[in-house]
C-alpha positions as CSV (number, residue, x, y, z in Angstrom):
1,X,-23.6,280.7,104.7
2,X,-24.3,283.4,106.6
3,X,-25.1,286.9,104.8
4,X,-22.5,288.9,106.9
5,X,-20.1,286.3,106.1
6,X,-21.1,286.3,102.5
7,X,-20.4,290.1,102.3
8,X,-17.5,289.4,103.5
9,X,-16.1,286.8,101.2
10,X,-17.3,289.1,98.7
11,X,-15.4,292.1,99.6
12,X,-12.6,290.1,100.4
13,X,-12.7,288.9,96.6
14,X,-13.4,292.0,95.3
15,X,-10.0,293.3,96.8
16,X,-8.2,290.9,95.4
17,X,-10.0,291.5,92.3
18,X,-8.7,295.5,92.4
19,X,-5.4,295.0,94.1
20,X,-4.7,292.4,91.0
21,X,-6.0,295.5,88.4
22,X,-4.6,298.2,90.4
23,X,-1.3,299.6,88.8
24,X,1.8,299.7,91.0
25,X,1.6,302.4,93.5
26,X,4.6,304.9,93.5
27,X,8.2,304.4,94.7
28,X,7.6,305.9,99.1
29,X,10.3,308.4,99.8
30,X,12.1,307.8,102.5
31,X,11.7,311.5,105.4
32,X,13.9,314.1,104.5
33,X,15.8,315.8,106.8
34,X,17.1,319.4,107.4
35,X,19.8,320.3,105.5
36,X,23.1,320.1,108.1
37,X,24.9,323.5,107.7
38,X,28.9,322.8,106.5
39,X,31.0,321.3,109.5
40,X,27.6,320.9,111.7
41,X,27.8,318.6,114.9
42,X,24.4,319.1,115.9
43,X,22.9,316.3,117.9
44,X,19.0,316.7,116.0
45,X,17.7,317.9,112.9
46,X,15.3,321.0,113.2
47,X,12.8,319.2,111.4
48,X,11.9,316.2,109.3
49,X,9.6,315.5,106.3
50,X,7.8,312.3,106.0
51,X,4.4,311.0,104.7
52,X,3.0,314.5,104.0
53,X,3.7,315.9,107.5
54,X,6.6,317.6,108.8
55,X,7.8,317.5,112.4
56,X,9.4,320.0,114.2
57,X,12.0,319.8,117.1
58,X,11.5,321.7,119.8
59,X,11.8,325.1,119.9
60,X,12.4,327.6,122.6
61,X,11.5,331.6,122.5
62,X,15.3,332.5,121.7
63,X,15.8,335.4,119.3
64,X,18.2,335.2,115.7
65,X,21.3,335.5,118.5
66,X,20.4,332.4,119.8
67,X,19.6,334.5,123.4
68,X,16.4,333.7,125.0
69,X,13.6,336.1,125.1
70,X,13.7,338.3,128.2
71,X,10.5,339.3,130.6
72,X,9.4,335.9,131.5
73,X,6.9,333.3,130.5
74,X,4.1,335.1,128.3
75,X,7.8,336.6,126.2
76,X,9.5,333.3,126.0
77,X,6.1,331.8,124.3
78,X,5.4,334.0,122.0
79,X,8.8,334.2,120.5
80,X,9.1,330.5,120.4
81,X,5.8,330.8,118.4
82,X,7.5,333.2,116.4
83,X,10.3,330.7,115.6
84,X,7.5,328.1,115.4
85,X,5.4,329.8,112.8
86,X,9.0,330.8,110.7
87,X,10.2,327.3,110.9
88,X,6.9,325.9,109.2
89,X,6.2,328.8,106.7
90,X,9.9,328.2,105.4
91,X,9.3,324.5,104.5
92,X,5.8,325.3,103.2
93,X,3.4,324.6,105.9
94,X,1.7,327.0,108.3
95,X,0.1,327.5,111.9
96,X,-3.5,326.2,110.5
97,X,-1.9,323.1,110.0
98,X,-0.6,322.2,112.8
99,X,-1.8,319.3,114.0
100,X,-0.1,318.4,117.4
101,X,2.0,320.2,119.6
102,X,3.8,319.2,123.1
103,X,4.5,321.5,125.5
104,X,7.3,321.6,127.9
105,X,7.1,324.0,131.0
106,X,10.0,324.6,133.4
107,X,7.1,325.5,136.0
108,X,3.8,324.0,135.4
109,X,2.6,326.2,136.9
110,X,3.2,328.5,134.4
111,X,0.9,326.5,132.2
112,X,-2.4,329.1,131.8
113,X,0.6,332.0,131.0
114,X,1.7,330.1,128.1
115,X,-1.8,329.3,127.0
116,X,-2.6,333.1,126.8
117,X,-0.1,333.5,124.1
118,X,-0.1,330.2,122.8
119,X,-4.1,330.6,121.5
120,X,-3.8,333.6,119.6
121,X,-0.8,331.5,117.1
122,X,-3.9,329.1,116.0
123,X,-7.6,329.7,114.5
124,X,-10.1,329.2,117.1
125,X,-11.5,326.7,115.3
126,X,-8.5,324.8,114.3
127,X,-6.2,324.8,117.6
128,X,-4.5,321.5,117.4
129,X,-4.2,318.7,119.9
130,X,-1.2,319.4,123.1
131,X,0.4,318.0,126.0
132,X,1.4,320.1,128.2
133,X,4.1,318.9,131.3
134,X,6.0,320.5,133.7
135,X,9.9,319.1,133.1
136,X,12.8,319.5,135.3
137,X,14.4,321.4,133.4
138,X,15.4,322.7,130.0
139,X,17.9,324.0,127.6
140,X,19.3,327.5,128.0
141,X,17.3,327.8,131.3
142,X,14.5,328.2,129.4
143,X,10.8,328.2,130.7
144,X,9.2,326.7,128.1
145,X,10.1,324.7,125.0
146,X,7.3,323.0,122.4
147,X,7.3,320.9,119.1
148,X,4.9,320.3,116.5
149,X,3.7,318.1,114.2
150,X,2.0,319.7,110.8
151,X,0.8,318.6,107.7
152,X,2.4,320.3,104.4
């Protein structure tokens, strides 16, 4: 026989051999979701737990009266950071892990205005990976809207 196939019979075998010893692993929870304030008919939850990450809808740069930001593109991104960075520090995660974001622009073109702002919300060195598309449009008129994946 062959000694790659060898090897491979063997730790093949051996996985057996430890998956037979191994003890049973843990019941897997199912995600969690947001709680649903009383009488809620919202159409999405704000965010969901599951597998040690937690993902975010997407947020826009609206303030705590649900308005958007005014003065344009650089205000509407940093308050949706804002909202960003609450959201995950309240369920016990934070900007440095973030590990995915998508970004939805109402003008693409507005793309390096929203990346002026959006850098300084992340560690140089750990600035996660992003999409970034133009859409044709989004809720409350808004020009830009982005969700985010992020560990716990």
């Amino acid at each position: 026989m062959h000694r790659f196939a060898r090897t491979l019979v063997g730790i093949s075998a051996l996985g057996l051999v430890v998956t037979g010893c191994a003890s049973t692993p843990a019941a897997h929870a199912g995600p969690q979701f947001a709680p649903a304030p009383a009488n809620s008919n919202r159409a999405f939850s704000p965010f969901v737990r599951a597998n040690g990450f937690l993902f975010l809808a997407g947020q826009l740069g609206t303030d705590s009266t649900g308005k958007l930001a005014p003065g344009g593109i650089k205000e509407e991104t940093r308050a949706t950071m804002v909202n960003i960075k609450n959201l995950l520090e309240r369920n016990g995660s934070s900007m440095d892990k973030v590990v995915r974001c998508l970004v939805l622009l109402a003008d693409v073109n507005d793309r390096q205005a929203m990346s002026d702002v959006y850098v300084t919300f992340f560690p140089a060195d750990k600035r996660p990976v992003r999409t970034a598309a133009g859409v044709s449009g989004l809720a409350l008129n808004g020009k830009v809207e982005i969700e985010c994946v992020a560990t716990e």
